[in-house]
C-alpha positions in Angstrom: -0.3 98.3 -78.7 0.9 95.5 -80.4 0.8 91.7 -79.5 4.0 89.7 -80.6 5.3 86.4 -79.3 9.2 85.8 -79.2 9.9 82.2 -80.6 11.5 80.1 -77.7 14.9 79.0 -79.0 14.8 75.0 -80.4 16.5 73.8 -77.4 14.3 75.4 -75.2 10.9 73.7 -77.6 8.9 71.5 -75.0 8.9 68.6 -77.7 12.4 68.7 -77.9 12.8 68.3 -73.9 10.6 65.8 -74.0 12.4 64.0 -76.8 15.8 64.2 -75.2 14.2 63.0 -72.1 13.0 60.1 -73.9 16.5 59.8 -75.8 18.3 59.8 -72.4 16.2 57.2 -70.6 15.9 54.6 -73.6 19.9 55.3 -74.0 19.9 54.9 -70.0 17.7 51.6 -70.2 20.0 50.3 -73.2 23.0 50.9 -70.9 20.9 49.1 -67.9 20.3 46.2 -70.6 23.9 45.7 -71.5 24.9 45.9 -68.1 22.6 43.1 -66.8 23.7 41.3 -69.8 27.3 41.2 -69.1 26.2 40.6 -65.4 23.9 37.4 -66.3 27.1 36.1 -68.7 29.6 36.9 -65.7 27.0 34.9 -63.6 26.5 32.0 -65.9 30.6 31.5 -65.9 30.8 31.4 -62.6 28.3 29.0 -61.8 30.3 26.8 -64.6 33.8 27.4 -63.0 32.0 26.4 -59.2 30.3 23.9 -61.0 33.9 22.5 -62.5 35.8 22.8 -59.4 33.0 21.0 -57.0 33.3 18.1 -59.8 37.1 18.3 -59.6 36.8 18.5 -55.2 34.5 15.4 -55.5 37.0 13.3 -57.6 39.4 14.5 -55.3 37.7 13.3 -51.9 36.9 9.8 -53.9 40.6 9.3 -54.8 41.2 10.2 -51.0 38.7 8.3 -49.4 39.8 5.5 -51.9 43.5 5.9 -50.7 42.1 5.5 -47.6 41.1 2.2 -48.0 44.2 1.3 -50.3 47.6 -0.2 -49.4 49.7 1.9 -51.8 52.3 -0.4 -52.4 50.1 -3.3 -53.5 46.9 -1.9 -54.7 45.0 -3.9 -52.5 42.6 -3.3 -49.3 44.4 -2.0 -46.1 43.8 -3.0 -42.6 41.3 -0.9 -42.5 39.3 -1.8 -45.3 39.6 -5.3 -44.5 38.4 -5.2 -41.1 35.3 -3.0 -42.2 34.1 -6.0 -44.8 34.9 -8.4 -42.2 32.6 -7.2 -39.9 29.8 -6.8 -42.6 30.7 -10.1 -43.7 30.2 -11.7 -40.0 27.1 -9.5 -38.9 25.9 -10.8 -42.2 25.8 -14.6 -40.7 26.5 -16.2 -43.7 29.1 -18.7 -44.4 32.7 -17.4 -44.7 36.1 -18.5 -44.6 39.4 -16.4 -43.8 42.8 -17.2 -44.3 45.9 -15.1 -43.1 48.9 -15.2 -45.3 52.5 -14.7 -44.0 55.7 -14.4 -46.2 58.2 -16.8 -45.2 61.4 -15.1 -44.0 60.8 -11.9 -45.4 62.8 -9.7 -42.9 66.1 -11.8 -43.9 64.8 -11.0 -47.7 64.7 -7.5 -47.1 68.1 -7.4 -44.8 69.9 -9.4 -47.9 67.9 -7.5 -51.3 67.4 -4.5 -49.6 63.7 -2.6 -49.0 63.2 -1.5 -52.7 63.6 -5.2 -53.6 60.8 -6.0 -50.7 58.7 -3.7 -52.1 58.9 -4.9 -55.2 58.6 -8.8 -54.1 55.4 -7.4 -51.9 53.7 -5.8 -54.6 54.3 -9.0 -57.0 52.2 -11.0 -54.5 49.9 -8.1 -54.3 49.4 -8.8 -58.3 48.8 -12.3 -57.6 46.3 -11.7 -55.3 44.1 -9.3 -57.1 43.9 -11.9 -60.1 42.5 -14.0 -57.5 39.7 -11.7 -56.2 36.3 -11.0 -57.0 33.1 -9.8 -55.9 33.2 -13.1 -53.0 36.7 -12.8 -52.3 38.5 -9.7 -50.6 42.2 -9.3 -50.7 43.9 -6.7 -48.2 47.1 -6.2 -47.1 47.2 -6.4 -43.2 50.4 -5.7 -41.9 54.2 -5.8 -43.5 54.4 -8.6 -45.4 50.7 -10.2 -44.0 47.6 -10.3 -46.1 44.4 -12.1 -45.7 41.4 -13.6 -47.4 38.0 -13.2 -46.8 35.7 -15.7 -48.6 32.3 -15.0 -48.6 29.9 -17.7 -48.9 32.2 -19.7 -49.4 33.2 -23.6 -47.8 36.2 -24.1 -46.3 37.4 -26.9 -49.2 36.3 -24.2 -51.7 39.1 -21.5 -49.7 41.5 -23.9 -49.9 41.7 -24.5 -53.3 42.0 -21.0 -53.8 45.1 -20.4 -51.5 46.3 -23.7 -53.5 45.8 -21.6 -56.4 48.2 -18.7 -54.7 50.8 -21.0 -53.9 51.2 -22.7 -57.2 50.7 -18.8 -58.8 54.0 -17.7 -56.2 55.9 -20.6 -57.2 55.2 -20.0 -61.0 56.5 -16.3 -60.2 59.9 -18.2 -59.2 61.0 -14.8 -56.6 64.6 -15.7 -55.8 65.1 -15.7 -52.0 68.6 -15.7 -51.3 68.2 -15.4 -48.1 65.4 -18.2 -46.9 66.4 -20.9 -44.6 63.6 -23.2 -46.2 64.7 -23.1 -50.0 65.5 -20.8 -52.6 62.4 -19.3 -53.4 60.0 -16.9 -52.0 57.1 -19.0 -50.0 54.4 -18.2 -47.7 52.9 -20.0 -44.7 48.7 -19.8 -44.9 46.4 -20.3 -42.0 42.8 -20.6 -42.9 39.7 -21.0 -40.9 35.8 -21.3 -42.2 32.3 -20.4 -40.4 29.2 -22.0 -40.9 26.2 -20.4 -41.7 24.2 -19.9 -38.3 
């Protein structure tokens, strides 16, 4: 008898599989690798874009909430606004005045110029008024063509040189008003009225 082996062939050599299987699964865990990779980088974009567009939303809802609070023709507080610092203001206690401002005639202004004209002459006023205000003095637009005043700690001789101040700042403007019964030039009629501390 005689013993003889028959060589396997070299694909069928047990280091060979086992080589190959390592091959595969480190070619497997490079593909796993680049995958993740492109998965974290997808991730990481994402997060930028959300983070992007929640910074663009927020500017969004404070331009809204702002308009909210805006007259648009004027740039100054609305009614709402104004009412909402009035009643800090009082709750507050502390001394205030108020004064309501009306423009004289301005429905025969706007029946003669025309609306486009009003709106211009409005938003003039509105200019004059927010060079007059500060951190103790809030300007709003409270109707047509009525604003108003809030002085905070403030006397009522103190408020009424500022409304002097608007007066002689309107005349100075020198708005034609063709239409007024009361001269030739826009006016305004200003009520004022002051609190104590209490």
């Amino acid at each position: 008898s005689v013993e003889f082996t028959i060589a396997p062939f070299w694909w069928q050599r047990p280091d060979l599989r086992i080589g190959a299987l390592l091959l595969l699964a480190g070619l497997v865990g490079l593909a796993y690798a680049s995958r993740m990779r492109q998965v974290r980088m997808r991730q990481s974009e994402l997060q930028r874009e959300v983070a992007l567009r929640t910074d663009e939303l927020a500017s969004a809802n404070a331009l809204l909430a702002d308009a909210a609070r805006r007259d648009f023709l004027t740039g100054l507080g609305n009614r709402r606004e104004f009412n909402a610092q009035l009643a800090r203001t009082w709750a507050a206690g502390a001394p205030l005045a108020l004064a309501v401002i009306d423009v004289d005639h301005f429905k025969a202004y706007n029946d003669h110029l025309g609306h486009l004209a009003g709106d211009a002459c409005l938003a003039r006023i509105g200019e004059l008024l927010r060079a007059l205000a500060g951190p103790t003095l809030h300007c709003a637009r409270i109707g047509g063509e009525e604003f108003a005043l809030l002085f905070e700690s403030h006397a009522a001789a103190h408020a009424a040189r500022l409304c002097d101040t608007l007066r002689t700042a309107l005349q100075e403007a020198n708005l034609t008003h063709p239409a007024s019964s009361t001269g030739t030039r826009v006016t305004v009629s200003i009520g004022l009225a002051s609190r104590r501390s209490d």
